[in-house]
N, C-alpha and C positions, 0 to 999 in steps of 0.2 A: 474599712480600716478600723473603725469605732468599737463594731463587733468584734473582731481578731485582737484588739488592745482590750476590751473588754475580758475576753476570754483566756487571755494572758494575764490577767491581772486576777482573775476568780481562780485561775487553777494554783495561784500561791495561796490566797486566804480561803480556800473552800472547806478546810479543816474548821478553822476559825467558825465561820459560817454554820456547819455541821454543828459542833458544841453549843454555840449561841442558840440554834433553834432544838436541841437539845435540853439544855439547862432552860431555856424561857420555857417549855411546855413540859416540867421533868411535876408540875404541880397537878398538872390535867390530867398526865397518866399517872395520878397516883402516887405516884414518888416523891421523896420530902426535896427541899432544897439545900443545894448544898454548896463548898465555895471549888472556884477551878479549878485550880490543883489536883483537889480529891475527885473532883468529876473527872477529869481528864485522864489520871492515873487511872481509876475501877472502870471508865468507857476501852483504855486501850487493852487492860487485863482481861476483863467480858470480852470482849468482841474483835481484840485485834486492833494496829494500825490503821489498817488499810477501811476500817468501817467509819474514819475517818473522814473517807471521799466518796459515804452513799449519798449517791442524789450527785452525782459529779456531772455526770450526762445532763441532767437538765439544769443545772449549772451553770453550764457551756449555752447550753438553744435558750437558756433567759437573755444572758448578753448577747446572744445572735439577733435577737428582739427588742431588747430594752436598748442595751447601748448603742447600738443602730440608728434608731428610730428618737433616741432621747437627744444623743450630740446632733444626729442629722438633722433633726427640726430646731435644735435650738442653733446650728451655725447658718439654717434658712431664714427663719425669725431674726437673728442679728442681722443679718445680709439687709433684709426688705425692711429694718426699722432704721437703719444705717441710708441707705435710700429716700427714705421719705425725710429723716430729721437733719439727712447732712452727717450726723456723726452717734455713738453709740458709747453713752454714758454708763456710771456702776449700776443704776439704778433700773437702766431699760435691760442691762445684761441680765440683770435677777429675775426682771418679771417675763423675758424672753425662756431663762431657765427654768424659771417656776410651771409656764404654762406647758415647755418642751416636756418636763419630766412628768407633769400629771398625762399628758395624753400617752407618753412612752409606758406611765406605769399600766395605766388601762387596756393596753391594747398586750401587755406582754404578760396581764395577768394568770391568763391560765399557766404559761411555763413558772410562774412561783408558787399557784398551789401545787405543781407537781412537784416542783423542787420541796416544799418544805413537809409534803408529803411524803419524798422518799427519804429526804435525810432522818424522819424521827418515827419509821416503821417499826425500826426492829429495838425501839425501846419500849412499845407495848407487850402487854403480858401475850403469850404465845396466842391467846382463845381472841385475842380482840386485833391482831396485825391482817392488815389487810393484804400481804403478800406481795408486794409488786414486786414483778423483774427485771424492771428497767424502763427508762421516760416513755419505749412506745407503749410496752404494756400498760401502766401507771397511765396514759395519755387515753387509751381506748378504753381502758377500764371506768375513769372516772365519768369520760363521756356516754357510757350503756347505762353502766349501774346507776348516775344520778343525773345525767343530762345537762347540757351544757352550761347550765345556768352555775351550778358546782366551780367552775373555772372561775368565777366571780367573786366566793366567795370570800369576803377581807378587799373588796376593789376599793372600798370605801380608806381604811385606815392606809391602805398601800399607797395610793393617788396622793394622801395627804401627806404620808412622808416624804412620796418622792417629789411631789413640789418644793419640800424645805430643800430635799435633798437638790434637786436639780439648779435651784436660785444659789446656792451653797458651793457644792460643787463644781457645776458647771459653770454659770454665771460667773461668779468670783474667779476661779482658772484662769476664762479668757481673760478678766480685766488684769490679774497681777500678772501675766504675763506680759502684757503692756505696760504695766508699773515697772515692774525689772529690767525691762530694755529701754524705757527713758529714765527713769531714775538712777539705778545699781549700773547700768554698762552690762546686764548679762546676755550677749547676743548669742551664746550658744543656745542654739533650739531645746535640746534634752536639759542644758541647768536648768534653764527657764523655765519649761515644764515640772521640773523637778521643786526649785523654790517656789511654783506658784501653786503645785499642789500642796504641798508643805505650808503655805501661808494661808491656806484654805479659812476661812470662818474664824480669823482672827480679829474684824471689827464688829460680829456675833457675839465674842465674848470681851469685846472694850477692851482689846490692846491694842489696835491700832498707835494708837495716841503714842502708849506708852514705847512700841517697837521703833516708830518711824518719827515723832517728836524728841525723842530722849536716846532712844537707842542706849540708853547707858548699861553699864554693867550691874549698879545698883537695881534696875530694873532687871536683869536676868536671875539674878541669885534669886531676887524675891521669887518669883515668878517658877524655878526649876522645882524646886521644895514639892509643888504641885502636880509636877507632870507627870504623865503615866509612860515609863520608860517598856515600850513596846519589844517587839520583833521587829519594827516599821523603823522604828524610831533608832533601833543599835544600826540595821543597815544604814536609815539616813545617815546619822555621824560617819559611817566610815566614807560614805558616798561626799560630804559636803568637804571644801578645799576651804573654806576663810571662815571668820570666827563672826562677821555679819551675818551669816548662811546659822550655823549654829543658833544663833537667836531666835533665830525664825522658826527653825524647828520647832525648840521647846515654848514658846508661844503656842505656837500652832498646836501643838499636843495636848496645852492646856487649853485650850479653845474649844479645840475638838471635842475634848472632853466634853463641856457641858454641851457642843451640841448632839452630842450621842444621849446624856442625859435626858433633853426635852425629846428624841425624836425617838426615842425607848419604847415608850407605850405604846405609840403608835405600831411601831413593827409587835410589839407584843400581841396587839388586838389582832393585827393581821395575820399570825401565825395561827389564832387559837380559828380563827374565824378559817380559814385553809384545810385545818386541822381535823374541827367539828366532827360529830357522827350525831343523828338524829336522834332523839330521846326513845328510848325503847318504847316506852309507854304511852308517850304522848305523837310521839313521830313529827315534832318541833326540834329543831337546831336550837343551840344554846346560845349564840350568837346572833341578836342582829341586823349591829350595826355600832361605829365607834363609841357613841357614848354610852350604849347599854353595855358594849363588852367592859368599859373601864370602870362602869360602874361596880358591873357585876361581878368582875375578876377583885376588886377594891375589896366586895360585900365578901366573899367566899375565902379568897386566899392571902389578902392582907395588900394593902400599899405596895407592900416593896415587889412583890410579885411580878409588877408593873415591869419591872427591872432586872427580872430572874436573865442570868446571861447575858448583862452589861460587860464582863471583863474581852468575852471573844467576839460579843458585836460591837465595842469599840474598835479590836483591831483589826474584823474585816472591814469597816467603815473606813479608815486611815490608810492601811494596806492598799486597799482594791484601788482610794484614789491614785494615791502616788503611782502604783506599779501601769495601770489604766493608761493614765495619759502623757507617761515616760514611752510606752509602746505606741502606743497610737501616734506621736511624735516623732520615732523613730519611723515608721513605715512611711509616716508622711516624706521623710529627707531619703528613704527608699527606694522613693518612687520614682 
């Protein structure tokens, strides 16, 4: 069920995803930087809509593996720490989600160098795209031509987002949803899922206090000025029924925000490291390893680089939650 909510939730934001690993590597091939709008108008002018969903197939077989393997050890881990302690605090959920999401990203590594391999082929110059036709070809190809170790490449920066990502995500999921049915009265299954995705990484960026101590209005006005009004975020509104619900949102949006901000780089290193092709000359990769890549992405193309396609990998980050474990909740009450 994990995999199938996963993959319901990638095929709304895999445009998103496309763009983001697009614009973050638009410096490596060459290409200046530039802001969304304009990218996304001249990508869909070049190349069509529908080049929007390259790389859609392995996509799909990432969450067959990642989200699998990341919820299913992280609701074992709670089960057997829940067992031993009697009961299962914020703090044990995070570190149950941190360690679920480093072993899920390791093990699902090779389907994300494929993926971010096929989504940013054909924005190389004609003489240097490697050609794939799709995740099997893309999958046997990279295994002959550079051997398995290639599927690794970037395991380092990946593991260490998706721990934030998995203590974040996951971790905090299960607890607000716990929070919402003793606290708020929200017994329906899909709200629940729905405000606990939506509350995501809200004591990440110090609102807690301000949402659940005050709750005032005073605190929202402040707080909306900030928010980044998504795709994610005009369906939330239409989806939420009470003006509690409402708060939570744009909280959470500004929250999210900065945790996209810190976990930036990191997915940055791991696209370029994905990315890579071996120096003509020297027959050394340029990449190798997080802190040389951010160094060196810092030394060549500037700080903010670090950041190139923050606007669309903020909203597959927020998107893929909400939609993720809205499905995945529903197939549970399916069943």
């Amino acid at each position: 069920m994990a995999g199938l909510g996963g993959i319901f939730g990638w095929m709304i934001v895999h445009p998103a995803n496309t763009a983001a690993v697009q614009m973050n590597l638009a410096t490596m091939s060459g290409n200046p930087p530039t802001g969304f709008v304009p990218f996304m108008r001249d990508l869909v002018r070049a190349r069509g809509f529908m080049s929007l969903y390259d790389g859609l197939g392995a996509g799909m077989m990432k969450q067959v593996v990642y989200a699998t393997s990341r919820i299913g050890l992280f609701e074992v881990m709670r089960d057997e720490y829940k067992l031993k302690y009697g009961s299962v605090d914020f703090l044990g959920r995070m570190g149950c989600g941190m360690l679920s999401g480093g072993i899920a990203a390791f093990i699902s590594c090779p389907t994300e160098v494929t993926l971010v391999r096929l989504s940013n082929d054909s924005t190389l110059p004609v003489e240097s795209r490697r050609n794939y036709t799709g995740v099997t070809n893309a999958f046997s190809r990279i295994m002959k031509e550079e051997g398995g170790a290639a599927f690794f490449r970037g395991a380092g920066p990946f593991v260490n987002r998706a721990m934030m990502v998995g203590a974040v995500q996951v971790g905090t999921n299960d607890q607000f949803k716990v929070f919402y049915k003793e606290k708020f009265g929200v017994t329906n299954e899909i709200s629940n899922v729905f405000c606990a995705g939506k509350f995501r990484g809200v004591t990440e960026g110090g609102f807690y206090s301000i949402l659940v101590v005050s709750g005032a209005l005073d605190s929202f006005s402040i707080l909306l000025p900030y928010s980044i009004i998504s795709l994610a975020s005009i369906m939330t509104i239409i989806l939420i029924s009470t003006i509690k619900q409402i708060y939570i949102l744009h909280t959470a949006m500004s929250s999210g925000l900065l945790y996209s901000i810190v976990t930036m780089p990191f997915e940055t290193c791991k696209n370029r490291m994905a990315f890579q092709k071996p120096d003509p000359a020297t027959g050394k990769l340029p990449f190798t390893g997080t802190a040389q890549a951010i160094t060196k992405i810092m030394k060549t193309d500037g700080i903010l680089a670090l950041w190139n396609g923050f606007i669309p990998y903020y909203l597959r980050c927020g998107g893929h939650t909400v939609f993720m474990f809205m499905a995945i909740q529903q197939l549970r009450l399916m069943m």
